[in-house]
N, CA, C and O atoms as a Maestro MAE file, in Angstrom:
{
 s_m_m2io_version
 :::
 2.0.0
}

f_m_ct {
 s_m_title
 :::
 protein
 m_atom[336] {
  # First column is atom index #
  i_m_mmod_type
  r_m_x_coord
  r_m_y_coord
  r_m_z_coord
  i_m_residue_number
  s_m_chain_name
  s_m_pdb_residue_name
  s_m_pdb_atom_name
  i_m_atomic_number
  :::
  1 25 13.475 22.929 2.846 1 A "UNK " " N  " 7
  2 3 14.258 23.899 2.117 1 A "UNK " " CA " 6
  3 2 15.266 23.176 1.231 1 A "UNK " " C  " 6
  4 15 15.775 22.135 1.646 1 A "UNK " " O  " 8
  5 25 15.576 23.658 0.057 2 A "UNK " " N  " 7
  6 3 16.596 23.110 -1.107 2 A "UNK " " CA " 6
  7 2 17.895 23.114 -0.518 2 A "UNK " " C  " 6
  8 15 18.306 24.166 -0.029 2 A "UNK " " O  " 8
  9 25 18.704 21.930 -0.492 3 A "UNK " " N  " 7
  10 3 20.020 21.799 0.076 3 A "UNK " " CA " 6
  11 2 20.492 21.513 1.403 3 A "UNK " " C  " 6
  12 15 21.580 21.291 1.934 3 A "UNK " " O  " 8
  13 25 18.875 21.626 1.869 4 A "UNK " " N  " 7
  14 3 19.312 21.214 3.524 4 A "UNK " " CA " 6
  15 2 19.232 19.444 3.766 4 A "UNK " " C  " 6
  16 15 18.589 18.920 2.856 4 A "UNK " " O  " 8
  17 25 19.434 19.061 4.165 5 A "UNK " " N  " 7
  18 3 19.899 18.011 5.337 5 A "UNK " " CA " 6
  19 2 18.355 17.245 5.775 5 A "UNK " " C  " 6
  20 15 17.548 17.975 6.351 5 A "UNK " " O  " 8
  21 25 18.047 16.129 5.567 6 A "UNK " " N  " 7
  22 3 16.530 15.649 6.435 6 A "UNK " " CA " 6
  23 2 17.122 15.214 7.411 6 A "UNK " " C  " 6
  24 15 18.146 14.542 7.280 6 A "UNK " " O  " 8
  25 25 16.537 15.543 8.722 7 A "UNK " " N  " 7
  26 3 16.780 14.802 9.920 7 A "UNK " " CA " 6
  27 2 16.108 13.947 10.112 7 A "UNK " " C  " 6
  28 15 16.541 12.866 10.511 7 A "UNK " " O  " 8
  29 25 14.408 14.264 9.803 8 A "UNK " " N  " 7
  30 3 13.461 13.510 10.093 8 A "UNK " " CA " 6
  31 2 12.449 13.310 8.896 8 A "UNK " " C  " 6
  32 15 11.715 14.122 8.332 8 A "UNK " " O  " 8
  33 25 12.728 11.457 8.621 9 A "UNK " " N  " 7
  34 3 11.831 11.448 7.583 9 A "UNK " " CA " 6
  35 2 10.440 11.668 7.928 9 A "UNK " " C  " 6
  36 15 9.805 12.212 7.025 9 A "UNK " " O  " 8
  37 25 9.856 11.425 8.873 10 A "UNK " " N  " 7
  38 3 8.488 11.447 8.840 10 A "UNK " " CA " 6
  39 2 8.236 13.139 9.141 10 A "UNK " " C  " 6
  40 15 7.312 13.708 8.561 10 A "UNK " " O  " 8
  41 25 9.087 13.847 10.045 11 A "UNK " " N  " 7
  42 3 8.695 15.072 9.841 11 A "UNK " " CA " 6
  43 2 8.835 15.876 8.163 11 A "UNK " " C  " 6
  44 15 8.059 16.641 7.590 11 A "UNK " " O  " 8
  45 25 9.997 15.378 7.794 12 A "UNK " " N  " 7
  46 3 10.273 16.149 6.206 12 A "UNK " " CA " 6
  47 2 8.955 15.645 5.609 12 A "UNK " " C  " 6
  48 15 8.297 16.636 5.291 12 A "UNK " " O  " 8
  49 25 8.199 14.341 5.282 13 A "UNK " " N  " 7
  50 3 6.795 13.855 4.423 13 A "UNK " " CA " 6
  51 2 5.975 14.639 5.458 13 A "UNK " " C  " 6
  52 15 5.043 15.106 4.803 13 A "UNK " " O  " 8
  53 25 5.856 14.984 6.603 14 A "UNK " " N  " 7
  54 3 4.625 15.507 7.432 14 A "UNK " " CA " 6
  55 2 4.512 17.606 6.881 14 A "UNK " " C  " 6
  56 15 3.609 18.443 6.901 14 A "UNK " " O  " 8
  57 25 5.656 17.608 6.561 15 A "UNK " " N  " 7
  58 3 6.558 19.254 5.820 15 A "UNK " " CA " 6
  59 2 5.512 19.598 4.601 15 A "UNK " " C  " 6
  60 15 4.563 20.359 4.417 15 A "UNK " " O  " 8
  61 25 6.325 18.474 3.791 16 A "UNK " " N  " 7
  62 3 5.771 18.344 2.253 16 A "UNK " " CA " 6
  63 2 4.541 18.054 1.969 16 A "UNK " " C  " 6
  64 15 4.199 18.265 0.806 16 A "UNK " " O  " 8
  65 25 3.757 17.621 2.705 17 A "UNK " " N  " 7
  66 3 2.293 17.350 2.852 17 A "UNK " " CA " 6
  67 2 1.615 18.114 3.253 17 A "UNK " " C  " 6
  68 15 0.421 18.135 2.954 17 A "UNK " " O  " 8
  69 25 2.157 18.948 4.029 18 A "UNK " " N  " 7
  70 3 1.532 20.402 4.576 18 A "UNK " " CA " 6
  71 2 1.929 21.791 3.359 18 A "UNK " " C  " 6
  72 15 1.311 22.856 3.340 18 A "UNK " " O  " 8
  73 25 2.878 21.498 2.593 19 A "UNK " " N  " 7
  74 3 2.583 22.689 1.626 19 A "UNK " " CA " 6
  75 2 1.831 22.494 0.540 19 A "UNK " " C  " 6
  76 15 1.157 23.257 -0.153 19 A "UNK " " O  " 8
  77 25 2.070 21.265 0.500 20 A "UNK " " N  " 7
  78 3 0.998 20.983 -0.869 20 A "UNK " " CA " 6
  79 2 -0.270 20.399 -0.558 20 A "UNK " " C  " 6
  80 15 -0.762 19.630 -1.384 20 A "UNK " " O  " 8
  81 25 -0.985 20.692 0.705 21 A "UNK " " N  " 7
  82 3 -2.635 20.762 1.316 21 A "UNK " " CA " 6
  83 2 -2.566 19.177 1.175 21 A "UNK " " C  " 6
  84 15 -3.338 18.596 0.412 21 A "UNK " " O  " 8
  85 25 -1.580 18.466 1.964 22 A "UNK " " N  " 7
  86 3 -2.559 16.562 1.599 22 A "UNK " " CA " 6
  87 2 -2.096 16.449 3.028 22 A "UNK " " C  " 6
  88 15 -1.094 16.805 3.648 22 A "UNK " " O  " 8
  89 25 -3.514 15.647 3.383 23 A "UNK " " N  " 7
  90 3 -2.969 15.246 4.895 23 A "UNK " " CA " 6
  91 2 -2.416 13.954 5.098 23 A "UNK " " C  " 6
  92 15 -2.328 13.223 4.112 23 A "UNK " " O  " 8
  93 25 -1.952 13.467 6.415 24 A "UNK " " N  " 7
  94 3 -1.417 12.411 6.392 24 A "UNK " " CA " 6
  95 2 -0.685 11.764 5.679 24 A "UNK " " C  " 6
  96 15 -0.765 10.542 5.809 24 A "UNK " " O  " 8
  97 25 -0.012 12.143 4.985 25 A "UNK " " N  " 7
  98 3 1.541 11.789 4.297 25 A "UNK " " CA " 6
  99 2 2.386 10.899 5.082 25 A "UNK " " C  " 6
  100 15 3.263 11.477 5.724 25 A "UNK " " O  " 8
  101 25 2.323 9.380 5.205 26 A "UNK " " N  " 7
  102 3 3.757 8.755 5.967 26 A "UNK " " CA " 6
  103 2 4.805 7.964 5.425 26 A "UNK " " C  " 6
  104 15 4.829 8.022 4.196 26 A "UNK " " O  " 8
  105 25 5.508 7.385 5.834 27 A "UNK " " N  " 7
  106 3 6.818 6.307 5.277 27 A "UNK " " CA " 6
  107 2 5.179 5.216 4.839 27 A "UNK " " C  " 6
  108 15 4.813 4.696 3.785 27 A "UNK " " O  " 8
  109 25 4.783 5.245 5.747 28 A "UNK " " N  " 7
  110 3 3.523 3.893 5.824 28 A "UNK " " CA " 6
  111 2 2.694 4.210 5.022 28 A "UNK " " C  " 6
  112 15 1.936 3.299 4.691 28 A "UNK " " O  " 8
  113 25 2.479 5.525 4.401 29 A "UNK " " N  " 7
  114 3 1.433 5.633 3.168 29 A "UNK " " CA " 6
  115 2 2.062 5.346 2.061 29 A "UNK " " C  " 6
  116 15 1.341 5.012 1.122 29 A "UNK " " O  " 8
  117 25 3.382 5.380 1.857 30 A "UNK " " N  " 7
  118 3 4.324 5.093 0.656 30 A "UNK " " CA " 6
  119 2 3.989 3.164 0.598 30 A "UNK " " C  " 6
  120 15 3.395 2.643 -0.347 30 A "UNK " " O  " 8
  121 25 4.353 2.626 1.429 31 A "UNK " " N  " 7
  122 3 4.801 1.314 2.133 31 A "UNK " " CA " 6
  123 2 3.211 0.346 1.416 31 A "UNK " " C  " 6
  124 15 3.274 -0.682 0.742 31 A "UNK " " O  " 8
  125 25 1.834 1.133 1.866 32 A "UNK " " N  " 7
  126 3 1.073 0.003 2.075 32 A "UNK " " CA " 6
  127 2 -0.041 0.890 0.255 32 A "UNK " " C  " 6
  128 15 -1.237 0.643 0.100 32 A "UNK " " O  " 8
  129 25 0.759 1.798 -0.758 33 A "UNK " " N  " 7
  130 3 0.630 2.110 -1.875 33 A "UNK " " CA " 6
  131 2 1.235 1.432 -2.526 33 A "UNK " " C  " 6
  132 15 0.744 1.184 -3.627 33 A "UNK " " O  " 8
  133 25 2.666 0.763 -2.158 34 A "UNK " " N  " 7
  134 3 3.308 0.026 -3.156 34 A "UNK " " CA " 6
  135 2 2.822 -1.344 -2.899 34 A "UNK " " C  " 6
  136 15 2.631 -1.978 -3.936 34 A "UNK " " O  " 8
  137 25 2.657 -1.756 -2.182 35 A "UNK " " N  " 7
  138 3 1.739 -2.945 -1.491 35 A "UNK " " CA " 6
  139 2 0.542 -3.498 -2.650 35 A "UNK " " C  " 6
  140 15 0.662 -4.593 -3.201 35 A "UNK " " O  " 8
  141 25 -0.618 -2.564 -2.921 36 A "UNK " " N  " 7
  142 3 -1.574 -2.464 -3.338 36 A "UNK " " CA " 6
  143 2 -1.187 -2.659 -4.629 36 A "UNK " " C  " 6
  144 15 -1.178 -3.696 -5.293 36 A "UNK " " O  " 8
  145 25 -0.901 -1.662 -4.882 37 A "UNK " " N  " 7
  146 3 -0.157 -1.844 -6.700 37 A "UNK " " CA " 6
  147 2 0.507 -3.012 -6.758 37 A "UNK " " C  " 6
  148 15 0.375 -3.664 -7.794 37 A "UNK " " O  " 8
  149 25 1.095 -3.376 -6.019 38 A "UNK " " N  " 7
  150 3 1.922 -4.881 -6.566 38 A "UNK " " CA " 6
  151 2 0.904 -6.267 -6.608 38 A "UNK " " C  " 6
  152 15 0.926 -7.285 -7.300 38 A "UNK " " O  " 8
  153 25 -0.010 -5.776 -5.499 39 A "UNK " " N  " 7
  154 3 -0.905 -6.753 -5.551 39 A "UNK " " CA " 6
  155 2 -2.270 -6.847 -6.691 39 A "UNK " " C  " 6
  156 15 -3.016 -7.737 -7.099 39 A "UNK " " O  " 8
  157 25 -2.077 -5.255 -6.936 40 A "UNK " " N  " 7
  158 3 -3.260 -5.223 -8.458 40 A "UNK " " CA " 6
  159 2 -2.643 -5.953 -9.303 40 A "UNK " " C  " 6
  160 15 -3.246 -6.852 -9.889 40 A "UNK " " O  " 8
  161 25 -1.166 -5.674 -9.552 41 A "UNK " " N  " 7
  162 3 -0.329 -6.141 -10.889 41 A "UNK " " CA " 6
  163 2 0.092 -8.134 -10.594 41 A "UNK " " C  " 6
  164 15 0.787 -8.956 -11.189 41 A "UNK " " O  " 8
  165 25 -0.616 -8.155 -9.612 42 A "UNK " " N  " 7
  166 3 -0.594 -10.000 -9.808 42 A "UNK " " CA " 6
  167 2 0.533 -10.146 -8.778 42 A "UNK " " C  " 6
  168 15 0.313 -11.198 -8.178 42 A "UNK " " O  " 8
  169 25 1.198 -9.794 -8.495 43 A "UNK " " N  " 7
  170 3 2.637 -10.017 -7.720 43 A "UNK " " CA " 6
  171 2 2.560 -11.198 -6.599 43 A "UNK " " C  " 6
  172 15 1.745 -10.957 -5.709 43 A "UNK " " O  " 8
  173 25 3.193 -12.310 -6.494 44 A "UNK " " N  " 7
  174 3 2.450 -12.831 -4.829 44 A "UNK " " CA " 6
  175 2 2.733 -12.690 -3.902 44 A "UNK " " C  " 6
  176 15 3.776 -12.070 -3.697 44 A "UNK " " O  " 8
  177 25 1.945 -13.199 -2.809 45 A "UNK " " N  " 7
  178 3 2.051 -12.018 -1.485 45 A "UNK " " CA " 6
  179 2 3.355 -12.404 -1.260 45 A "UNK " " C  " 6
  180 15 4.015 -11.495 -0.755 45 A "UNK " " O  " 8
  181 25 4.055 -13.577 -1.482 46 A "UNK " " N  " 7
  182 3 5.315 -14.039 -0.759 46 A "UNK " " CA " 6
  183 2 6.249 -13.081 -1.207 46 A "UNK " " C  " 6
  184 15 7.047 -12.609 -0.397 46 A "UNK " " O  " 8
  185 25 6.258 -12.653 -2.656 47 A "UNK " " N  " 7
  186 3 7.456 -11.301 -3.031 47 A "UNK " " CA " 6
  187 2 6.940 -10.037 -2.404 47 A "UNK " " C  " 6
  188 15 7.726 -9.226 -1.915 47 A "UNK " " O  " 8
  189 25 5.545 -9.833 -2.403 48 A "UNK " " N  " 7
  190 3 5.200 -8.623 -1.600 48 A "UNK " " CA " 6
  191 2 5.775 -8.694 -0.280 48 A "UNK " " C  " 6
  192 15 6.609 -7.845 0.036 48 A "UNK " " O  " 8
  193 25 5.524 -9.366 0.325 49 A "UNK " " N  " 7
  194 3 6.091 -9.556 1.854 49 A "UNK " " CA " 6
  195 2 7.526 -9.472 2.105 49 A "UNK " " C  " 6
  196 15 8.064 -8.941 3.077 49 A "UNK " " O  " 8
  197 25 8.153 -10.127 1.001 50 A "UNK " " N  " 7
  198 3 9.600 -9.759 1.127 50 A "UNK " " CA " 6
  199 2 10.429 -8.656 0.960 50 A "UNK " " C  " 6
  200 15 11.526 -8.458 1.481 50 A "UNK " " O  " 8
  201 25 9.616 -7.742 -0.049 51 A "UNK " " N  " 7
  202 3 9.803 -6.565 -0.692 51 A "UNK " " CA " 6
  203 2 9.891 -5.797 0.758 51 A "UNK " " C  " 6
  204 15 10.859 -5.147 1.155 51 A "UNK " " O  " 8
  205 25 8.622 -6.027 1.474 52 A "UNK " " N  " 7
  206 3 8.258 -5.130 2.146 52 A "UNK " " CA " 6
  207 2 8.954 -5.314 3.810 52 A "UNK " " C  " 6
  208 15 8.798 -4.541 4.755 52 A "UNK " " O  " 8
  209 25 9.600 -6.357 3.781 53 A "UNK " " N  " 7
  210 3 10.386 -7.232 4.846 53 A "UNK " " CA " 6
  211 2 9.532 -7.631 6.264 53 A "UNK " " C  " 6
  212 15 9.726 -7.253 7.419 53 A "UNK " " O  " 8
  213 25 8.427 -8.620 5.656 54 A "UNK " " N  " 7
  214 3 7.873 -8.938 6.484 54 A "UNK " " CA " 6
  215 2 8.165 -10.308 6.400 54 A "UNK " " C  " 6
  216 15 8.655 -11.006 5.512 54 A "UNK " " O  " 8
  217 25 7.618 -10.600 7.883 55 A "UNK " " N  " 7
  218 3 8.609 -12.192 8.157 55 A "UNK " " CA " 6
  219 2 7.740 -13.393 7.885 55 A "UNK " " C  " 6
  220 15 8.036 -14.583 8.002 55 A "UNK " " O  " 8
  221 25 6.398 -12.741 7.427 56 A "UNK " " N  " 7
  222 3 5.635 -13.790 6.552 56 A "UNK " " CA " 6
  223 2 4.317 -12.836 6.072 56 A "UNK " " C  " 6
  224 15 3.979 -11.677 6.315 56 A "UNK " " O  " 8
  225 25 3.651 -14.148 5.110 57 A "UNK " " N  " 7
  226 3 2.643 -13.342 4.094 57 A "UNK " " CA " 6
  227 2 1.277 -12.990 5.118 57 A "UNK " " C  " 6
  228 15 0.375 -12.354 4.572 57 A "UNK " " O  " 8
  229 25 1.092 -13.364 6.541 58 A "UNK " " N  " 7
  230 3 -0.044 -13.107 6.884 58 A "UNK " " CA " 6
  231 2 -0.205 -11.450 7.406 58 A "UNK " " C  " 6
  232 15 -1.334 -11.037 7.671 58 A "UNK " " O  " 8
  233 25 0.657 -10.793 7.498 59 A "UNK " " N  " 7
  234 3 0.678 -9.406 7.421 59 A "UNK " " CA " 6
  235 2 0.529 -8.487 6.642 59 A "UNK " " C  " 6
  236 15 -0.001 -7.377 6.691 59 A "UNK " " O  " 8
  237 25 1.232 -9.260 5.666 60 A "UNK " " N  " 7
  238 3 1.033 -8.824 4.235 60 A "UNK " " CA " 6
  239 2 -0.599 -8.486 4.234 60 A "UNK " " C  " 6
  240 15 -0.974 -7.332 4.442 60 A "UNK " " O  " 8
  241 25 -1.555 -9.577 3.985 61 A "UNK " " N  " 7
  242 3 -2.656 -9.633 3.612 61 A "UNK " " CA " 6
  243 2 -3.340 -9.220 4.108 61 A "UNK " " C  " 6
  244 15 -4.153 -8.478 3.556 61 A "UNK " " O  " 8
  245 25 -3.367 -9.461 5.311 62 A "UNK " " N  " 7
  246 3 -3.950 -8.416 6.902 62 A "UNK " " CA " 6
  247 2 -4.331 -7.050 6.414 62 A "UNK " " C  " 6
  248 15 -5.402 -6.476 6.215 62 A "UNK " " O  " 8
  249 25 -2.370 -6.570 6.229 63 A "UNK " " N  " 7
  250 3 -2.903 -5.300 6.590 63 A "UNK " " CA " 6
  251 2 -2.481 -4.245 4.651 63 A "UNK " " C  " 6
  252 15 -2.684 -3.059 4.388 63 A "UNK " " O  " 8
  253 25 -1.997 -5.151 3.921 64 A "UNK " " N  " 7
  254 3 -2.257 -4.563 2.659 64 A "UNK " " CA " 6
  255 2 -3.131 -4.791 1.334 64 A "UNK " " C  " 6
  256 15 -3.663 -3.842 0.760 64 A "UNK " " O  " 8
  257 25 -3.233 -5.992 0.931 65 A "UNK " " N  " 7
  258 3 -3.965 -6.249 -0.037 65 A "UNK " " CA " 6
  259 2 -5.511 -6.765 0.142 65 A "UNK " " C  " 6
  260 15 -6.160 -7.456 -0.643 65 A "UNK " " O  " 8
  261 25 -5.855 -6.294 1.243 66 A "UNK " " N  " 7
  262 3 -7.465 -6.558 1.684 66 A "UNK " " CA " 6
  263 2 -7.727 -5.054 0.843 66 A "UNK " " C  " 6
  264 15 -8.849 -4.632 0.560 66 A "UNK " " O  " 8
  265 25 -6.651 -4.474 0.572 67 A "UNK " " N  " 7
  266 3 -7.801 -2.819 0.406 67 A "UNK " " CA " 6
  267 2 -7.554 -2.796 -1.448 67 A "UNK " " C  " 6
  268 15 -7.849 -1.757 -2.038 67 A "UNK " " O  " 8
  269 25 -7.184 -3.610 -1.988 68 A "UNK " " N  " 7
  270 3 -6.738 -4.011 -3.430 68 A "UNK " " CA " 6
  271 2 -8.219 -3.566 -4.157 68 A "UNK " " C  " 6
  272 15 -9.119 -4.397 -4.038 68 A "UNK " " O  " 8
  273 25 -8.453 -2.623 -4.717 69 A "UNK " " N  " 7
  274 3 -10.073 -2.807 -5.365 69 A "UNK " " CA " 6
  275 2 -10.408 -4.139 -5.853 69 A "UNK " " C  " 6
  276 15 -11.549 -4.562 -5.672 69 A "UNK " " O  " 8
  277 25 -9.388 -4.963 -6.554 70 A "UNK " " N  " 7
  278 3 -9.549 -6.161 -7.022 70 A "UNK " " CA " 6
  279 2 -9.240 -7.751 -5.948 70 A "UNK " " C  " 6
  280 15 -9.125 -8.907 -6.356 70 A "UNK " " O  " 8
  281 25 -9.192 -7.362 -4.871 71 A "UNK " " N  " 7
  282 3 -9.005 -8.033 -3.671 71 A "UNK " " CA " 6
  283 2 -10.580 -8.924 -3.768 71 A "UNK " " C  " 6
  284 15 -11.654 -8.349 -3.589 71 A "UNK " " O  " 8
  285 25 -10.503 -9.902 -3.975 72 A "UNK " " N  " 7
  286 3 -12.044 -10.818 -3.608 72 A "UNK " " CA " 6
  287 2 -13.059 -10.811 -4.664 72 A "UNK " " C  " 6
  288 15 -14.253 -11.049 -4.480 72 A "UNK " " O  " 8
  289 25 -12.255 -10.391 -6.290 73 A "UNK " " N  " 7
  290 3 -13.450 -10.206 -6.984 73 A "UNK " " CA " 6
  291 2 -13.567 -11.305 -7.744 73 A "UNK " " C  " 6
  292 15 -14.627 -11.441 -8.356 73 A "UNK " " O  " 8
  293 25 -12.907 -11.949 -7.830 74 A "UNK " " N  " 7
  294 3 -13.354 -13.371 -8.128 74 A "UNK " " CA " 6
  295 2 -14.614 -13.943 -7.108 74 A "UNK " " C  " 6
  296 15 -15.681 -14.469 -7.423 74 A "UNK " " O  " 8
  297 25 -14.283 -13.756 -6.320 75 A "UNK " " N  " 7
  298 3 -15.062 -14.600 -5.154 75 A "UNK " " CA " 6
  299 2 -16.105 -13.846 -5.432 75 A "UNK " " C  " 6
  300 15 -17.122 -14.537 -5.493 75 A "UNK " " O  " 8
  301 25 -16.376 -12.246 -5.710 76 A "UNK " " N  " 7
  302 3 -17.644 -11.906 -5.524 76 A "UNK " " CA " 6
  303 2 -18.304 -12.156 -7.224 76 A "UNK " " C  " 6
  304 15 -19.411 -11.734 -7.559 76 A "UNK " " O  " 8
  305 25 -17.549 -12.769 -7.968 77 A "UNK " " N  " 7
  306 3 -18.385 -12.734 -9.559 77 A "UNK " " CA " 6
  307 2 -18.634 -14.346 -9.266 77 A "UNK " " C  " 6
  308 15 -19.627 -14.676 -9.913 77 A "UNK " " O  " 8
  309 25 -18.087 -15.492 -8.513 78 A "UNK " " N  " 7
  310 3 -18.786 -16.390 -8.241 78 A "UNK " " CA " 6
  311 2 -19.914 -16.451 -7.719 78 A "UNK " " C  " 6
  312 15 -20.494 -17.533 -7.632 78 A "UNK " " O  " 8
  313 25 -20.357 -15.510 -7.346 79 A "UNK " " N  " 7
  314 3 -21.956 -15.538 -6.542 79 A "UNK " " CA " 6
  315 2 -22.773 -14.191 -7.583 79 A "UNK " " C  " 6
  316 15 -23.950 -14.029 -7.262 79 A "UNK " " O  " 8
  317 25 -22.490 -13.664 -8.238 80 A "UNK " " N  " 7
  318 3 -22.911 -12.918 -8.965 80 A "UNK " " CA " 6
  319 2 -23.885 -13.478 -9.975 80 A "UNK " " C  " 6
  320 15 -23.387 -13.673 -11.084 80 A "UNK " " O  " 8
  321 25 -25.288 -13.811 -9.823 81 A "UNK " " N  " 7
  322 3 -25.930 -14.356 -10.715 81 A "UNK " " CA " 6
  323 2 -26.739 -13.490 -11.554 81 A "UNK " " C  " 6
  324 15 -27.858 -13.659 -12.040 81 A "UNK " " O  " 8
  325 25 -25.857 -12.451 -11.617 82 A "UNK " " N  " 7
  326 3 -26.597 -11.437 -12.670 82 A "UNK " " CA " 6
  327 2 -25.768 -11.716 -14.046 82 A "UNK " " C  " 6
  328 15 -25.869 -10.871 -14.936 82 A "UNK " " O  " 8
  329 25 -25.138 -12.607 -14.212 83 A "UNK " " N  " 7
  330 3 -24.038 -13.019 -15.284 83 A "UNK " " CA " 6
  331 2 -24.490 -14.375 -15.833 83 A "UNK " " C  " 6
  332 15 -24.662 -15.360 -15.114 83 A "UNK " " O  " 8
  333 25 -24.641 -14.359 -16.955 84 A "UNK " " N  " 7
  334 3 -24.925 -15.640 -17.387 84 A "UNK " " CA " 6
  335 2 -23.622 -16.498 -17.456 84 A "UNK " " C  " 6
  336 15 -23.675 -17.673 -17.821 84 A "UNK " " O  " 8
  :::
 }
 m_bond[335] {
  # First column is bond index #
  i_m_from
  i_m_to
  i_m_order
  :::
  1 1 2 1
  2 2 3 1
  3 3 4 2
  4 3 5 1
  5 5 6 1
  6 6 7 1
  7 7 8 2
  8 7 9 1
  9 9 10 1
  10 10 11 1
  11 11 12 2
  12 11 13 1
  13 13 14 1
  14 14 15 1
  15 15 16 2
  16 15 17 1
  17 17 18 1
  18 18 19 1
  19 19 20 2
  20 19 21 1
  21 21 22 1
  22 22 23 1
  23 23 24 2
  24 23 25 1
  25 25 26 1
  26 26 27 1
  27 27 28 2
  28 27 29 1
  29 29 30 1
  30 30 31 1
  31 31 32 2
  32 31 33 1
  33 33 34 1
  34 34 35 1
  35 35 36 2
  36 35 37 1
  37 37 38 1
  38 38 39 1
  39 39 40 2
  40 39 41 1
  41 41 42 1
  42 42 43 1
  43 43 44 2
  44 43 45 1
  45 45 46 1
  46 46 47 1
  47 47 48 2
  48 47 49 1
  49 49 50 1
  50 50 51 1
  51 51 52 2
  52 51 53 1
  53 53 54 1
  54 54 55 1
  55 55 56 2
  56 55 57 1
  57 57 58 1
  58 58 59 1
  59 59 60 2
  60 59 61 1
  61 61 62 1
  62 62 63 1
  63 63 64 2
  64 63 65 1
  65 65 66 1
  66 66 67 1
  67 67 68 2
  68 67 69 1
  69 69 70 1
  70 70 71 1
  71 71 72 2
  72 71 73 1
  73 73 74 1
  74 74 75 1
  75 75 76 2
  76 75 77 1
  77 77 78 1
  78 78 79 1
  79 79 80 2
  80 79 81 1
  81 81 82 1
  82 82 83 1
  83 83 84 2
  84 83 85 1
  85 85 86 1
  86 86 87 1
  87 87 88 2
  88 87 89 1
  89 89 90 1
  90 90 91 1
  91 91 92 2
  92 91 93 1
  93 93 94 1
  94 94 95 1
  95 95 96 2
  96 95 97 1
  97 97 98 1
  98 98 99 1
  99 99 100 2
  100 99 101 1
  101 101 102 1
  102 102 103 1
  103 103 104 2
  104 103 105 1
  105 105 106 1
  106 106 107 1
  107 107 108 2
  108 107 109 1
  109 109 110 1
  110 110 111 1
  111 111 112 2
  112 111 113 1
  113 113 114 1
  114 114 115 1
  115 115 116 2
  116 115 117 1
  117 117 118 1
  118 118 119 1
  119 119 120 2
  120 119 121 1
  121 121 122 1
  122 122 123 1
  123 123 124 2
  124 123 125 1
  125 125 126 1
  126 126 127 1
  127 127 128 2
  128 127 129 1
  129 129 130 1
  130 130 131 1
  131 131 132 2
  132 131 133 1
  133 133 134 1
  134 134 135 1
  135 135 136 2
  136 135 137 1
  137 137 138 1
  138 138 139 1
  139 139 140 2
  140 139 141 1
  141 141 142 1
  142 142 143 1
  143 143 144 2
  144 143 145 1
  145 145 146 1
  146 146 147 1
  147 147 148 2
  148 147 149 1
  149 149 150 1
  150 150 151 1
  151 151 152 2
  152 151 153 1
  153 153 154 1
  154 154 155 1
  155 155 156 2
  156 155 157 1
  157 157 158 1
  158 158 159 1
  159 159 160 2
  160 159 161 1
  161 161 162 1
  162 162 163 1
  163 163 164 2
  164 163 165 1
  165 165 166 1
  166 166 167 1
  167 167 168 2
  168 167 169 1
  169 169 170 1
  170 170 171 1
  171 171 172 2
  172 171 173 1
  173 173 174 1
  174 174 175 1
  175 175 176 2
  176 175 177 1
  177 177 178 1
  178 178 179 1
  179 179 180 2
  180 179 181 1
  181 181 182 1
  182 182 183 1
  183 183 184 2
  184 183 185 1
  185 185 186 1
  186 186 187 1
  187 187 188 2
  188 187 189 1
  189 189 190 1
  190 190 191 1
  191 191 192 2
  192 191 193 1
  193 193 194 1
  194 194 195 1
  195 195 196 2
  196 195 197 1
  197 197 198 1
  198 198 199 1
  199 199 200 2
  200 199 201 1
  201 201 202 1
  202 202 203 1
  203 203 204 2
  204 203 205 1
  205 205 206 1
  206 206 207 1
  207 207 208 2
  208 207 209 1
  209 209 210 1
  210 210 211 1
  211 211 212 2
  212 211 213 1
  213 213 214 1
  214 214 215 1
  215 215 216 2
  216 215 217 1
  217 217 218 1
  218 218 219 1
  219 219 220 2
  220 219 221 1
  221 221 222 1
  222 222 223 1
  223 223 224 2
  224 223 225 1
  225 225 226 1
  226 226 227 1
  227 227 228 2
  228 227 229 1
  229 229 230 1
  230 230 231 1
  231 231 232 2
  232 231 233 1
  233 233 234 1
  234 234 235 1
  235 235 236 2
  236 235 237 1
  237 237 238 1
  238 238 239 1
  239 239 240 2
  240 239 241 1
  241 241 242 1
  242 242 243 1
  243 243 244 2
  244 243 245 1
  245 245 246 1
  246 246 247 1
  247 247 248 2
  248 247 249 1
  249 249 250 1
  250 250 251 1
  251 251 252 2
  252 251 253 1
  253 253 254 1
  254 254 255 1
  255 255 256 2
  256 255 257 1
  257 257 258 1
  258 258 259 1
  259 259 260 2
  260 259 261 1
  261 261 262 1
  262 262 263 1
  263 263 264 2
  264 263 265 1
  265 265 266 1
  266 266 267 1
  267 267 268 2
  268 267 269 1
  269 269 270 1
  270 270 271 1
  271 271 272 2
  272 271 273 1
  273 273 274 1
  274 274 275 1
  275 275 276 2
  276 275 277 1
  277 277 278 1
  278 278 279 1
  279 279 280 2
  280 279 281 1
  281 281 282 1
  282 282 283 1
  283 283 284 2
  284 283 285 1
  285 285 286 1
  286 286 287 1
  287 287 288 2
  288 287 289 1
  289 289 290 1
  290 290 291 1
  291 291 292 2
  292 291 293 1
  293 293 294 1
  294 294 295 1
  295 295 296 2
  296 295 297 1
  297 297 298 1
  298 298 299 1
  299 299 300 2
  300 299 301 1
  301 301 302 1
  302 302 303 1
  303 303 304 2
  304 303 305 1
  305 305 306 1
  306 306 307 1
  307 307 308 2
  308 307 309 1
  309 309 310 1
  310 310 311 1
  311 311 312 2
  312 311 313 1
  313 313 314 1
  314 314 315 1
  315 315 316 2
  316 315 317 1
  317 317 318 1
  318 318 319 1
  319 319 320 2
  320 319 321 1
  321 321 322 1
  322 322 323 1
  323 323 324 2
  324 323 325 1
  325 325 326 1
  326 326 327 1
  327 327 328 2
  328 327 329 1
  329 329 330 1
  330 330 331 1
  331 331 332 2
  332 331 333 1
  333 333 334 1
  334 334 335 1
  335 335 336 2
  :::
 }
}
């Protein structure tokens, strides 16, 4: 409601996600979206990780920029011999 007070962030995003029909709305869907995007836009994991206050980059990578559409595509146009 307009003007009230959040007590609870994850209940207020679990609120707002339910009127506007999207499921699963969390702090952690915000968290591992900005993740992704920073990692499309080149960013390295070491500022991602910090951004995101993790106490090193292997979490980072773990659990955000494996899902990067552009995550490994180098690696996969190195074996791509449909490319001259």
């Amino acid at each position: 409601m307009v003007g009230r007070n959040v007590k609870s962030v994850r209940k207020g995003l679990e609120t707002v996600g339910r009127k506007v029909g999207v499921e699963g709305v969390s702090a952690h869907v915000f968290r591992h979206t900005a993740a992704v995007h920073m990692a499309e836009a080149g960013i390295p994991m070491s500022e991602i990780s910090q951004y995101l206050g993790h106490s090193n980059t292997v979490i980072t990578e773990r659990v955000h920029a494996r899902y990067s559409p552009n995550h490994l595509r180098r690696a996969a146009e190195a074996v791509d011999f449909t490319k001259q």
